[in-house]
N, C-alpha and C positions, 0 to 999 in steps of 0.2 A: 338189461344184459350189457357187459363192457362190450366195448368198439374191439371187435378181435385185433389180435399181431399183424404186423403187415407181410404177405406172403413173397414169390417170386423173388428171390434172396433178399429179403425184406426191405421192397418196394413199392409193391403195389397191397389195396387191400383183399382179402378176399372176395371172389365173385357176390354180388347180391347189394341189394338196401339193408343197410344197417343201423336199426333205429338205434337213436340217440338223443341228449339234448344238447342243447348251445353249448354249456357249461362243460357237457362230456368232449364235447369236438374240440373246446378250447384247449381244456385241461391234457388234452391227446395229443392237439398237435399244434398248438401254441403255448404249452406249459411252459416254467419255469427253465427248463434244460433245453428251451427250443433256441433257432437262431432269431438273432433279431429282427432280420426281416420277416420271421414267421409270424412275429408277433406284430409285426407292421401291418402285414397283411391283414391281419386278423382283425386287429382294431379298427384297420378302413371300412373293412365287411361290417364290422356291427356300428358302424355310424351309419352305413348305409341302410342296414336294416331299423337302426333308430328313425333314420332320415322317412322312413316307408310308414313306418308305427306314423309317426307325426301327421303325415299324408294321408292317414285314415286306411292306408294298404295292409292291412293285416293278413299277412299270410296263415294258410293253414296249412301247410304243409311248405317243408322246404331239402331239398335237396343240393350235400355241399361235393364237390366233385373238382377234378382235373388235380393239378398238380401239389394242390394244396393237401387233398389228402391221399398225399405218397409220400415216400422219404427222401421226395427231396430235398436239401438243405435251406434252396432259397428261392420258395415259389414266387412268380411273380405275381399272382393275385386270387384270389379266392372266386371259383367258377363256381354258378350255383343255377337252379330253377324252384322257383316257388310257386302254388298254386293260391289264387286269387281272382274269386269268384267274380263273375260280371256284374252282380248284384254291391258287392263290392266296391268294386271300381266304379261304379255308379253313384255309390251314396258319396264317397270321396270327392267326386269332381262336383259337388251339390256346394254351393254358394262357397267356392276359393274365389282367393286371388289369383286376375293373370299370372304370374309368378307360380303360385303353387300348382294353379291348374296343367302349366306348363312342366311343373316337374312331374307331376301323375302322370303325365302322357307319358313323356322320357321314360318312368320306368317299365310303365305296360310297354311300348314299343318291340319290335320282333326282333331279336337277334343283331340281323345285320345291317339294323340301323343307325345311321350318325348318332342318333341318342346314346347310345348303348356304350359308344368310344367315350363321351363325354360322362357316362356315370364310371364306366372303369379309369379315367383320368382322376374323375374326383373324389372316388373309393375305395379304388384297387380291385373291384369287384366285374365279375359278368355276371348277372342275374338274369334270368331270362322268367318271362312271366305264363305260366298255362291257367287256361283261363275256365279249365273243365279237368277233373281226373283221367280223364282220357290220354289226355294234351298233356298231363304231366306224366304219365306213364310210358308216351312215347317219347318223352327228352330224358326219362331214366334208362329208357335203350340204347338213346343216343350216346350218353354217358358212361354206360358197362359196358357197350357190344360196338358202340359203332352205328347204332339207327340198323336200317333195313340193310343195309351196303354190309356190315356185319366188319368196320374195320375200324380198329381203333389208330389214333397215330402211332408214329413210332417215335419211340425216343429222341429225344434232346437230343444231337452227339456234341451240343458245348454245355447242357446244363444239366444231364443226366452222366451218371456212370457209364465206362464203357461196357461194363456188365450187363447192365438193364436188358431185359429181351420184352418185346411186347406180347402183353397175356392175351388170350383167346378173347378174356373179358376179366373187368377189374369191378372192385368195390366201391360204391358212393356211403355217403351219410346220409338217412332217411331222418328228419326233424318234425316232429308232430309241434304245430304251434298254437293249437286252435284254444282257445282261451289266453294265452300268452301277451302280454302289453297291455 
């Protein structure tokens, strides 16, 4: 099913998870007629997601969110969560290098940790890891609605339109990856 239009005078997406693949989200909103730092963006994100592949973090599901996919002109990074099992992250940290051990933690790490500043430095990316379908069902609420508080932000007033109103609740990218890499 295509990535529907983007609603609220066409800027945000439709309320819900909207499955997709990589190739769909690029082709949507890093295409050929995108700005260039959309496409900046976008390339940091999937070195980041290479960068994971390579670390044995194989997500199975992944969710891509915030500003990146609205109509904004020039997001500054592609916001996402992906689920990645314990058993996972387990086999991964199995005979690394200090170094690479060091980055597997960085990307598991929570939110609002120093790590997280250092992979959106070197990526462009905020990834945030759920470590149970649970845990990522409740970062896709956080995403559409706001989490339990039920609020999402408001608008940029230097990077969004004056237009923009903040929706009740907005549309994420739902990305099944399970066999993928």
């Amino acid at each position: 099913m295509p990535i529907p239009e983007l609603t609220n005078n066409s800027y945000y997406l439709p309320p819900g998870e909207h499955q997709c693949t990589l190739q769909e989200a690029e082709e949507r909103f890093a295409g050929p007629n995108s700005s260039k730092q959309r496409k900046e963006v976008w390339g940091k994100f999937c070195r980041c997601l290479d960068r994971m592949l390579e670390l044995g973090l194989q997500p199975e599901v992944l969710l891509i969110n915030g500003s990146f996919v609205t109509g904004r002109e020039s997001p500054g990074d592609v916001d996402g969560a992906c689920l990645i099992s314990p058993e996972t992250l387990g086999k991964a940290l199995q005979d690394k290098d200090p170094s690479d051990t060091r980055a597997i933690l960085a990307f598991a790490a929570t939110a609002n940790s120093p790590t997280q500043s250092i992979i959106r430095d070197l990526f462009g990316a905020h990834i945030m890891v759920a470590n149970s379908p649970d845990v990522l069902e409740d970062l896709s609420e956080l995403f559409r609605v706001g989490g339990h508080f039920r609020q999402l932000k408001e608008p940029d007033p230097i990077r969004d339109p004056d237009w923009v109103t903040k929706p009740q609740e907005k549309g994420i990218l739902k990305v099944d990856l399970k066999g993928v890499g």
